[in-house]
TIPAVO-286778 format. One record per residue (C-alpha): residue in three letters; z, x, y. Coordinates in steps of 0.05 Angstrom, whole numbers, padded with zeros to 5 digits, always signed. Example, Ala and Ser with C-alpha at 12.3 -4.5 7.8 and 13.67 -1.06 7.14 Angstrom:
BEGIN
ALA+00156+00246-00090/SER+00143+00273-00021/
//
This chain:
BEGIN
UNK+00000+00000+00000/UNK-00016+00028+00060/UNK+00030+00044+00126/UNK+00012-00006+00180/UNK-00012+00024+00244/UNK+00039+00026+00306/UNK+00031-00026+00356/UNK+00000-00007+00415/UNK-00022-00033+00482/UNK-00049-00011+00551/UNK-00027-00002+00619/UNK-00071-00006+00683/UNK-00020+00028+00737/UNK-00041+00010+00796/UNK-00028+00030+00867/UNK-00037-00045+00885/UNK-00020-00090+00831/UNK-00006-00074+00753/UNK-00025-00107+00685/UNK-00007-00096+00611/UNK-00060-00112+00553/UNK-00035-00120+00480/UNK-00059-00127+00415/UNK-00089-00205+00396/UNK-00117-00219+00332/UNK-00181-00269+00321/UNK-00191-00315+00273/UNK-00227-00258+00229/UNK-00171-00214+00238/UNK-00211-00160+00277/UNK-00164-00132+00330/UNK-00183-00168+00403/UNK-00137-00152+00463/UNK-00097-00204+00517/UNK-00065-00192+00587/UNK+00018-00209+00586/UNK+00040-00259+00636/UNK+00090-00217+00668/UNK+00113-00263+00732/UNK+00116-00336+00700/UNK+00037-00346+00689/UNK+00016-00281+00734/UNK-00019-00236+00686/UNK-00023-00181+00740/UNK+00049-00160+00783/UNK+00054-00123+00844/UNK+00070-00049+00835/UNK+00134-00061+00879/UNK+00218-00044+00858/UNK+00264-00061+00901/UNK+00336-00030+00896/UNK+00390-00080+00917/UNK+00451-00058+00951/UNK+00484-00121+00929/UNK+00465-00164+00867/UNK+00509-00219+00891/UNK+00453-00229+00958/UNK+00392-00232+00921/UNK+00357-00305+00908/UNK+00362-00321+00825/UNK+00293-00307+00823/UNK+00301-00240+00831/UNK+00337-00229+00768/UNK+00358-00167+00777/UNK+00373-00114+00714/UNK+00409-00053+00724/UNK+00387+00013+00757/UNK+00372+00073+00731/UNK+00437+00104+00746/UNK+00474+00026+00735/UNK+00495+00038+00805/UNK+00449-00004+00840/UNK+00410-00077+00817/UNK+00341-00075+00821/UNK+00273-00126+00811/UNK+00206-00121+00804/UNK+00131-00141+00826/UNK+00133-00208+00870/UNK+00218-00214+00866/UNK+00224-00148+00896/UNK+00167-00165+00952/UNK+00201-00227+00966/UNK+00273-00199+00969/UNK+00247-00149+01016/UNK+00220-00205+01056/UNK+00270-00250+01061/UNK+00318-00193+01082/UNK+00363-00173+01033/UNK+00392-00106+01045/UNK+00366-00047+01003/UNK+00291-00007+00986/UNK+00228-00031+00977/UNK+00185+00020+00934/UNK+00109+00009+00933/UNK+00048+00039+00921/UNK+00095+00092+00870/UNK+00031+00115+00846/UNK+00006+00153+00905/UNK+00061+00201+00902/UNK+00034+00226+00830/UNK+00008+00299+00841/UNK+00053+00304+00902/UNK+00114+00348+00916/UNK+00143+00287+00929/UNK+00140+00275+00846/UNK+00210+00317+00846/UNK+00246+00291+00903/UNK+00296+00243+00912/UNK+00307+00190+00956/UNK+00361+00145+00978/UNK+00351+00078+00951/UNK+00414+00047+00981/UNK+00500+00067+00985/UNK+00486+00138+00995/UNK+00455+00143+00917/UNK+00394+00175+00907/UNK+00326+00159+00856/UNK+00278+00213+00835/UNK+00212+00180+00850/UNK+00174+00201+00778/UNK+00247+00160+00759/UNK+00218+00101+00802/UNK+00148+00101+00765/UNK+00182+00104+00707/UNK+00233+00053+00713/UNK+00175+00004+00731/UNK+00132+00027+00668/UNK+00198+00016+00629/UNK+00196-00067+00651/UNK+00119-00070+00634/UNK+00135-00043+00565/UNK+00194-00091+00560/UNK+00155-00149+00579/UNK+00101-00134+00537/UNK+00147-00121+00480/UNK+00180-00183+00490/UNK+00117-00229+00491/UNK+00086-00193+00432/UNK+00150-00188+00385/UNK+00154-00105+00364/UNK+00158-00048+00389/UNK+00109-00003+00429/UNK+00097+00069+00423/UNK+00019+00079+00427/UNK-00009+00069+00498/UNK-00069+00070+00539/UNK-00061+00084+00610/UNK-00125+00080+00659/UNK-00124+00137+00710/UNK-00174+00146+00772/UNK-00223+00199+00772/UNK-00181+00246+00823/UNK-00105+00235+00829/UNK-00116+00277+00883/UNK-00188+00301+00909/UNK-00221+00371+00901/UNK-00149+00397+00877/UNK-00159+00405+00801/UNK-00088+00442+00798/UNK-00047+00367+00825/UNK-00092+00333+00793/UNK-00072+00356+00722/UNK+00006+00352+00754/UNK-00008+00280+00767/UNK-00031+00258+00699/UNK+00023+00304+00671/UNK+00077+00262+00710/UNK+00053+00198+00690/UNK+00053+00217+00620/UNK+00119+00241+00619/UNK+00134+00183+00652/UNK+00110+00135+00598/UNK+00144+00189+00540/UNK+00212+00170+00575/UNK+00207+00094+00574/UNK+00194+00108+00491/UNK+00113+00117+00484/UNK+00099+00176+00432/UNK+00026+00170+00429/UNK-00003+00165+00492/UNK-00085+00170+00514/UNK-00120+00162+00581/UNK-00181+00128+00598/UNK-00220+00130+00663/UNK-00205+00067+00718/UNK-00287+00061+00725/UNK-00308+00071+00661/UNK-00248+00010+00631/UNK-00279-00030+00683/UNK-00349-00018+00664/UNK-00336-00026+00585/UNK-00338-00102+00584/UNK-00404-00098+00624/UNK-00428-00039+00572/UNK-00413-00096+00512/UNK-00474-00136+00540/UNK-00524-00075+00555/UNK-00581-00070+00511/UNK-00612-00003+00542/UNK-00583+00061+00585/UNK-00565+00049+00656/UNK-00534+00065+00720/UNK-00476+00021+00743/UNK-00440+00032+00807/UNK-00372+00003+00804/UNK-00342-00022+00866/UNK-00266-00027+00860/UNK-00239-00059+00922/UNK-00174-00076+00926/UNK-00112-00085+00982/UNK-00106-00005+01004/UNK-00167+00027+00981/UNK-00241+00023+00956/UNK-00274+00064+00911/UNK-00334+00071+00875/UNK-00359+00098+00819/UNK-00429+00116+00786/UNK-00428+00104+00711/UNK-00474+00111+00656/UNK-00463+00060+00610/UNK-00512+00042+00542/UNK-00512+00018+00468/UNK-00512+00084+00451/UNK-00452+00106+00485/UNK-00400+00045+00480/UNK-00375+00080+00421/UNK-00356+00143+00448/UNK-00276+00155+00461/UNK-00289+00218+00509/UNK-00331+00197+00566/UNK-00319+00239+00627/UNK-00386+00256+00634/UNK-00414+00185+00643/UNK-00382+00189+00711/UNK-00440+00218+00753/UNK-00393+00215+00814/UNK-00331+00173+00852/UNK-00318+00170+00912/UNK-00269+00127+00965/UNK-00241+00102+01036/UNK-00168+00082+01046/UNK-00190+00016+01076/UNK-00189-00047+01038/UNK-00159-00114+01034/UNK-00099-00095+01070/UNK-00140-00072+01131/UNK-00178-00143+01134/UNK-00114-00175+01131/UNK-00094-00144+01202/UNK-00151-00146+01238/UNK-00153-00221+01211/UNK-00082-00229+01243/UNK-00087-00195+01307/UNK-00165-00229+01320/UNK-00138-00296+01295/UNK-00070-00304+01300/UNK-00038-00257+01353/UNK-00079-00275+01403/UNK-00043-00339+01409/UNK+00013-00295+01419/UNK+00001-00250+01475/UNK-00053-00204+01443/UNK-00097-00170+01484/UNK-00067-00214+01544/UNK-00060-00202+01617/UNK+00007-00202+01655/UNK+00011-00236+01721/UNK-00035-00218+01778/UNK-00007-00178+01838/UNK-00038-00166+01910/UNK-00091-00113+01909/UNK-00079-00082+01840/UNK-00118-00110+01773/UNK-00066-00154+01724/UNK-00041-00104+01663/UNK-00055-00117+01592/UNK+00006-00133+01548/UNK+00040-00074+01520/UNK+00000-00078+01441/UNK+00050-00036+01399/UNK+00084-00102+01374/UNK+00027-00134+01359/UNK+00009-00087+01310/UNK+00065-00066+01282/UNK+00068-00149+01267/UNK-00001-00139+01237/UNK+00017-00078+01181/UNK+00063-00103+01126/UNK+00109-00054+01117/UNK+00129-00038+01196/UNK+00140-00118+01203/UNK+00212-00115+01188/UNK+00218-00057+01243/UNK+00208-00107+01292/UNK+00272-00144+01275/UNK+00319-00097+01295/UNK+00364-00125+01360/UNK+00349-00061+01402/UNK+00279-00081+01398/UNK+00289-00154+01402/UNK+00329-00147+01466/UNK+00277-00097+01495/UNK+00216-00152+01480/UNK+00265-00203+01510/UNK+00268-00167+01579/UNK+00194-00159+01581/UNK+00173-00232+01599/UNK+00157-00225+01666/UNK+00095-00176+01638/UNK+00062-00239+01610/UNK+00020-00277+01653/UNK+00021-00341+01605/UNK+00099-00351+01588/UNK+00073-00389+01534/UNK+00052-00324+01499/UNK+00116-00290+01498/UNK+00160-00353+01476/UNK+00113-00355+01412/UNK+00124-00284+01410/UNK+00197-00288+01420/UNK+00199-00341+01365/UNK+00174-00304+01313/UNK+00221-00238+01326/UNK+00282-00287+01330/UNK+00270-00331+01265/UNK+00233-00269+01233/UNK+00179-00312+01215/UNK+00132-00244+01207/UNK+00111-00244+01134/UNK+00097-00318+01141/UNK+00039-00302+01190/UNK+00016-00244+01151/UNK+00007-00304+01095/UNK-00026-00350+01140/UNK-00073-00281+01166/UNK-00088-00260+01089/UNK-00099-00340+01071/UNK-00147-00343+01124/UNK-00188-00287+01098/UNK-00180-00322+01032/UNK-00214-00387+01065/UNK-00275-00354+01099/UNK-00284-00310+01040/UNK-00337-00364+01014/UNK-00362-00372+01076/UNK-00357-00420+01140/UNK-00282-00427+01180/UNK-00219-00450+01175/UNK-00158-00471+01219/UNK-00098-00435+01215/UNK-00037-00487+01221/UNK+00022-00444+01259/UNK+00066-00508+01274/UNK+00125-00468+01247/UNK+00111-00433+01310/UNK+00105-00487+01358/UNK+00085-00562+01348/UNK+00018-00578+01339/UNK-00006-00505+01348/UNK-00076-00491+01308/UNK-00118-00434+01304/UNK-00194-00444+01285/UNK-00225-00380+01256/UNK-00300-00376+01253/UNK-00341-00336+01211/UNK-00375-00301+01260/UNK-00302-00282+01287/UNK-00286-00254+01222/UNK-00344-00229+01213/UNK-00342-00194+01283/UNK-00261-00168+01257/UNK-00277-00136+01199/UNK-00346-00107+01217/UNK-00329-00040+01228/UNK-00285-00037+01165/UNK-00348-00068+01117/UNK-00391-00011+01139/UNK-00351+00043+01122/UNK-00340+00011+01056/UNK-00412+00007+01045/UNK-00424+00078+01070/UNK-00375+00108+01026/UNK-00417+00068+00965/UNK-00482+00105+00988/UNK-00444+00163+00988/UNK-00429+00160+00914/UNK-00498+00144+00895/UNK-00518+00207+00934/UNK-00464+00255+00898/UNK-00490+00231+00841/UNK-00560+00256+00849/UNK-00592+00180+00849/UNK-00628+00133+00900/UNK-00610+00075+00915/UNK-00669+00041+00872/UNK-00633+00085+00809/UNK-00578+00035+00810/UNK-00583-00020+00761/UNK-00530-00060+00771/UNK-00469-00073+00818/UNK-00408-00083+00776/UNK-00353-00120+00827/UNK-00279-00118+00820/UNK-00213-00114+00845/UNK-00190-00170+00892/UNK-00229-00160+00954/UNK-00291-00167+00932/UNK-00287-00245+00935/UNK-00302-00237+01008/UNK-00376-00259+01011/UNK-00379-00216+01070/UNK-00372-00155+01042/UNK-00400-00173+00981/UNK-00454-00186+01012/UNK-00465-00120+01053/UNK-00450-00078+00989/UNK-00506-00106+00952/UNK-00562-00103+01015/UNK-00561-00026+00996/UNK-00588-00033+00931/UNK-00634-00098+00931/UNK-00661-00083+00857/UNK-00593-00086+00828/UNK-00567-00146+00790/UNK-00492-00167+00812/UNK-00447-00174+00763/UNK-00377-00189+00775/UNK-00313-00178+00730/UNK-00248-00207+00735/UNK-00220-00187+00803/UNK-00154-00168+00787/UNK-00142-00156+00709/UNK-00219-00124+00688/UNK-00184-00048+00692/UNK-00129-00077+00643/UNK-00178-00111+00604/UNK-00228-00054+00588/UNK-00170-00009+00583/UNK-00146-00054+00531/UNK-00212-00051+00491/UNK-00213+00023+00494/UNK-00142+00022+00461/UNK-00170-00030+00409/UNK-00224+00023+00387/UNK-00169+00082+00394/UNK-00111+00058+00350/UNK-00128-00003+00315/UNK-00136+00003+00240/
//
């Protein structure tokens, strides 16, 4: 009788967002893959931790488990956003990912009561829940894993870059993985495409998410779906630190802060020009994770005093508003939600009666089309970019493979694909098709 096979699973780690395939066996009994609900029915979760410095405070939803020095509660993906949100005292970790191939890797810092948290200890304390919760939903133990990794941790250093995979495996050897293989972000993301090719081709993968885009050329044939090793299907990658994120703000502070004092004029005086309102608010309103800076009373007070620079009073008791009932986050929703709405195409209105009764915002898509311009054509020139590292034109490209979540804006969509008119678009699942081809590649690696 023979000795069944470990179980095994994959991991897409992502800067963003995170996801966790595992084993699911068809009818026939040949080994298919599925995504773990990991948030009630959310089969991705924010790459987020958030260190309490007082379980009692935090909403039940938090459910917080113990630290990694059972000092300190923690929570993960949206509870730990949401905690951070709704103020409860202690650190909000995101994007953990970035600081792979860093000297940061080693360091500590404070996460709350004077008690300090290696960061690698941060990445793996969050791989640690992913394995739990994917333990938990498929009923054994896990100690063979897939993990997806970009094509450069860190760019033109090969030295970090090694560092950085290092770290992340010994990361996922600490939370209990003993067999542990990496596959390339592009190339998971172009294997479910690859299962429908019939003849060689050139793909170029646009992953677009909330902090960055990147792009990828990728070979991809019937010929070499089969292959485990296949770094050199990657003609080339490259990538801007703009992305959905970005959209989000300029959204907000064309859309929303205007209403607010945004680009406003203060009152006129004899013989001089009126002043435009001081903007450093404004934006730091507009960028998630400086929002709660704006909270604190010095600055409050200091905003308070400056009402006689607005020449509509209106502007600064809307403004005043949102610092006092820290309603900050909320219009960061109601900025990203709009982007959501025009995303297809046409406008929306933008209902900000928790601001003031009966206050609306209509948002037209030439507005956002005139906000996020500038940010859709560096996107698209960092795409013709790739295709130019990797020695094609763009009439070598056969196909546009779309993913991550900002690629449902039509806009941009849109723009992407006028580069390379004789491609066909084909578009994955937004926010799980890195976990899902991941989890195929582990299917052909360790299944029996």
């Amino acid at each position: 009788m023979s000795t069944p096979r470990a179980a095994f699973c994959a991991i897409d780690f992502g800067t963003s967002n995170s996801a966790i395939a595992i084993p699911a066996p068809d009818d026939a009994g040949q080994t298919g893959m599925r995504l773990v609900p990991l948030e009630g029915a959310h089969l991705t979760m924010p790459t987020a931790v958030f260190y309490a410095t007082d379980a009692d405070d935090l909403p039940p939803a938090a459910r917080p488990g113990p630290s990694l020095d059972d000092a300190l509660p923690r929570c993960f993906g949206r509870a730990a956003v949401q905690a951070y949100v709704d103020g409860y005292e202690g650190r909000l970790m995101r994007s953990m990912k970035s600081v792979l191939g860093t000297a940061l890797v080693d360091q500590t810092t404070e996460v709350g009561q004077g008690l300090g948290v290696k960061y690698l200890d941060i990445v793996t304390s969050y791989l640690r829940h992913l394995r739990h919760q994917a333990e938990a939903a498929g009923g054994q133990p896990l100690s063979q894993v897939v993990l997806g990794r970009p094509v450069y941790f860190v760019d033109d250093d090969v030295v970090r870059d090694a560092a950085a995979q290092a770290s992340l495996e010994a990361a996922a050897r600490a939370v209990g993985f003993t067999d542990i293989a990496f596959q390339f972000e592009p190339i998971a993301a172009a294997l479910d495409f690859e299962q429908h090719c019939t003849q060689e081709e050139h793909v170029l993968v646009a992953d677009i998410g909330g902090g960055t885009s990147d792009f990828s050329v990728v070979r991809v044939g019937p010929d070499r779906i089969k292959r485990l090793d296949r770094r050199e299907d990657i003609l080339a990658s490259h990538g801007v630190h703009i992305a959905g994120t970005d959209f989000d703000r300029h959204i907000e502070l064309t859309g929303i802060l205007r209403e607010f004092g945004y680009r406003a004029h203060g009152p006129s005086r004899p013989g001089q020009p009126p002043r435009e309102v001081p903007s450093g608010i404004y934006f730091d309103l507009a960028t998630w994770h400086l929002i709660n800076t704006c909270y604190s009373p010095q600055r409050v007070m200091e905003l308070r005093n400056m009402k006689s620079f607005y020449g509509d009073a209106r502007h600064h008791q809307r403004l005043m508003t949102v610092l006092e009932e820290r309603l900050g986050h909320e219009l960061a929703h109601r900025a990203e939600d709009a982007k959501i709405a025009v995303a297809g195409g046409g406008g929306c209105s933008i209902d900000l009666g928790l601001i003031e009764s009966g206050l609306n915002v209509d948002l037209s898509e030439d507005a956002a089309v005139g906000a996020l311009s500038g940010d859709i054509e560096r996107i698209a020139e960092a795409g013709r970019d790739t295709v130019a590292r990797a020695g094609l034109k763009p009439a070598d490209v056969d196909a546009l493979y779309f993913t991550g979540g900002s690629t449902g804006l039509r806009l941009l969509a849109e723009r992407i694909a006028a580069d390379y008119p004789a491609a066909r678009q084909v578009r994955g699942d937004r926010f799980a098709s890195v976990a899902t081809g991941l989890g195929l590649h582990a299917a052909r690696l360790f299944a029996a």
